[in-house]
Structures are given as C-alpha cells and as structure tokens.
N, C-alpha and C positions, 0 to 999 in steps of 0.2 A: 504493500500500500504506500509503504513510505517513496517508492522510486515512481511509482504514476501521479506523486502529487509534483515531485518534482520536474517532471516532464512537463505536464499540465503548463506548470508556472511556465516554465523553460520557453514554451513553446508562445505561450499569452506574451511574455516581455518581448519578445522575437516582434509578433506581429505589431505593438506600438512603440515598440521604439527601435523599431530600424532605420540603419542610416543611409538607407532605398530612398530617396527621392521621393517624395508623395505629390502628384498634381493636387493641386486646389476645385479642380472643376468634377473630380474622383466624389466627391461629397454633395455633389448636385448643384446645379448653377441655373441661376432665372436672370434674363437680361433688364429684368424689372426692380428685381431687390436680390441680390447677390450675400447680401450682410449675414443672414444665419449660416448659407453652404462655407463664406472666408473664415466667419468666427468658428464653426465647427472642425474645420479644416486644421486652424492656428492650434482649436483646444485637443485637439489628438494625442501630440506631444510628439510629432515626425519630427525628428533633428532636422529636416532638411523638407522643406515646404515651396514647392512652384504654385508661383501665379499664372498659369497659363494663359496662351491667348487663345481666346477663343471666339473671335472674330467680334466681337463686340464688348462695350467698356464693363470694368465690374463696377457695377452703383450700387456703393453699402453707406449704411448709417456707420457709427462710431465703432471703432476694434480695438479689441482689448489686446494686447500681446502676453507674450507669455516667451517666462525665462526658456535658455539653453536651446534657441532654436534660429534657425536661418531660413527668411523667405526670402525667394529667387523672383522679380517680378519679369515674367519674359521679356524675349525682347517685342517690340509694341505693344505692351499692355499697358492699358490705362484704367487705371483704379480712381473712379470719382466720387465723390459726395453724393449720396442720395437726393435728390431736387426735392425739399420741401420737410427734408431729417435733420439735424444740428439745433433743433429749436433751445435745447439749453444752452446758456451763454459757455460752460468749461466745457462741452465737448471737442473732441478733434476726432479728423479723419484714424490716425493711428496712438494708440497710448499706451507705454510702455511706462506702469507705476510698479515702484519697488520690484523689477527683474532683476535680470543679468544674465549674460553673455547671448544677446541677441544681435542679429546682424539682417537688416533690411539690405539689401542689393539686387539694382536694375541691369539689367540689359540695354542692348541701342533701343533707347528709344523708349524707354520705360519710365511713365508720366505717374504721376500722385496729383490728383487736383480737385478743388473745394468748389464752392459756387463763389465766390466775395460778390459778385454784383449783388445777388440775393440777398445775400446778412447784409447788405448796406440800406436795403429797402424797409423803414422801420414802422412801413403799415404790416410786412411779414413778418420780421422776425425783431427782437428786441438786441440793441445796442451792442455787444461786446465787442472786445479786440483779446478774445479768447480761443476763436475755433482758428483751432493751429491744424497744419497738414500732420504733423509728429509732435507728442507731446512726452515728455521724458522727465518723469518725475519722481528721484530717488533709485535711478537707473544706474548702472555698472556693467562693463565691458559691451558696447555697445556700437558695432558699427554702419554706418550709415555709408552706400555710397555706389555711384552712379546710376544716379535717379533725378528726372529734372520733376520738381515741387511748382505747382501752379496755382493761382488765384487762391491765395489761404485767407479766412476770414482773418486772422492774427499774424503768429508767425509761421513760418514755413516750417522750422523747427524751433523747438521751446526745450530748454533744460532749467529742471528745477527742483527742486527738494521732494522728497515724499515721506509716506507715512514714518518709512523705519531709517532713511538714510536722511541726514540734516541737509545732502547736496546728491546731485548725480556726478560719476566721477568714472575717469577713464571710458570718453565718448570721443570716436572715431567718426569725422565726416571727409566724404573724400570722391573728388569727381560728382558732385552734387549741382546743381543752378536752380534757382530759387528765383521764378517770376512773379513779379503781382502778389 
C-alpha cells in the first residue's frame, strides 16, 4: 500500500508541475472574456506558461500572478483590458502582490494594453491614476522584458511595497517600451 500511495503522488506532482511548457489557450479561450481560461491557466502552477496567439487579442479583466513561474507572451499576442472591466480605481491589467521569482517575457511583437481613453471618461469610470498595465507590490526576483506596454490608465509599471515585504526588491526590466 505504502508504494501505490507513493506513485499516486509521484505521478499527481508530474502532471502540475512540469517544466513542459503549458499553452494558455489549453484551459479554454473566448474572444469575449479570456480572464477566467488566463487566470486559470496562471493558477495551475506550470513553471513555464505560453500566451499563445491565437488569432485574436486576449481581453481579461485584472490577473493575479502567482510566484515561481514564467509566462511567455507569443510572438503577436496582444493581451488587452476588458472594455468596460477596471471599474475599481487599484486594479491593473497584471498584479504581482507578495511573489517571487516570476518572469513576464514577450516575443516580436508582444503588446500589454489598457483602454486610458476610457478611464479618462468620468461619466464611465471614476478618476484614478491607479490602473497600471503591471503592478508589483512586495515582489522579489522579478523579471520583466521585451514587451511593449500600451495606453495604461497609470503607470505602465508600478513597484511598490506589499503586505509582507516593506518594498519590492531585485526587479529586472529589460527590452521593455512603454507608450501612452
């Protein structure tokens, strides 16, 4: 008995947390609202997560990330802000609170972008210079890079303190451009 529980396990850890590549689109994909198949995808726990493209942009409300993990955005994938989602003033497109060691990285041509004309319109949404495209807060080993950041309601990227760390610390940006 004792050698088939250990298999069992053996076998369970195998299937989540291999270092196999996992597409994003593997966990179901709607070109309408994409945010629960991304966040599902993220909450897996695949060391190594593709955004695939797949011929149309992903539009998600706000994502949480999660420590020890690498998402690859293809190349031309455009991951944009839900039209008509970000209604609270702190959300952002990606949020990485109290991690570590994750690593966001694009391909040619792999976009991150918000709506800003929208949050500027204050019969729709209310005031802030809060909805960041990456928000990082009490983050650690963390790298960012070649991905161009588009129209953020805030900043393109934000670092900042979080629950357990007084600061984010040891963040990597690199091959990044940051418009609007």
């Amino acid at each position: 008995m004792k050698k088939m529980t250990t298999l069992f396990l053996a076998a369970c850890s195998c299937a989540v947390f291999s270092a196999e590549p996992v597409k994003a689109s593997s966990f179901g994909f709607s070109e309408n609202d994409a945010t629960d198949c991304l966040q599902k995808a993220i909450d897996s726990g695949v060391e190594k997560l593709i955004v695939d493209n797949t011929g149309r942009e992903w539009l998600v409300g706000p994502i949480q990330l999660r420590s020890g993990q690498e998402i690859v955005f293809a190349e031309g994938v455009v991951v944009r802000a839900l039209p008509g989602a970000f209604k609270k003033q702190g959300e952002s497109l990606f949020t990485a609170k109290d991690v570590s060691g994750v690593t966001l990285r694009g391909e040619k041509n792999a976009v991150l972008m918000m709506n800003k004309k929208d949050y500027q319109d204050t019969a729709r949404y209310r005031w802030s210079e809060w909805r960041h495209l990456i928000s990082l807060r009490g983050a650690s080993d963390v790298v960012i890079s070649g991905l161009v950041l588009k129209a953020s309601g805030g900043d393109g990227i934000y670092v900042a303190r979080g629950k357990h760390l007084s600061y984010s610390r040891d963040i990597t940006v690199e091959n990044v451009t940051s418009e609007d």
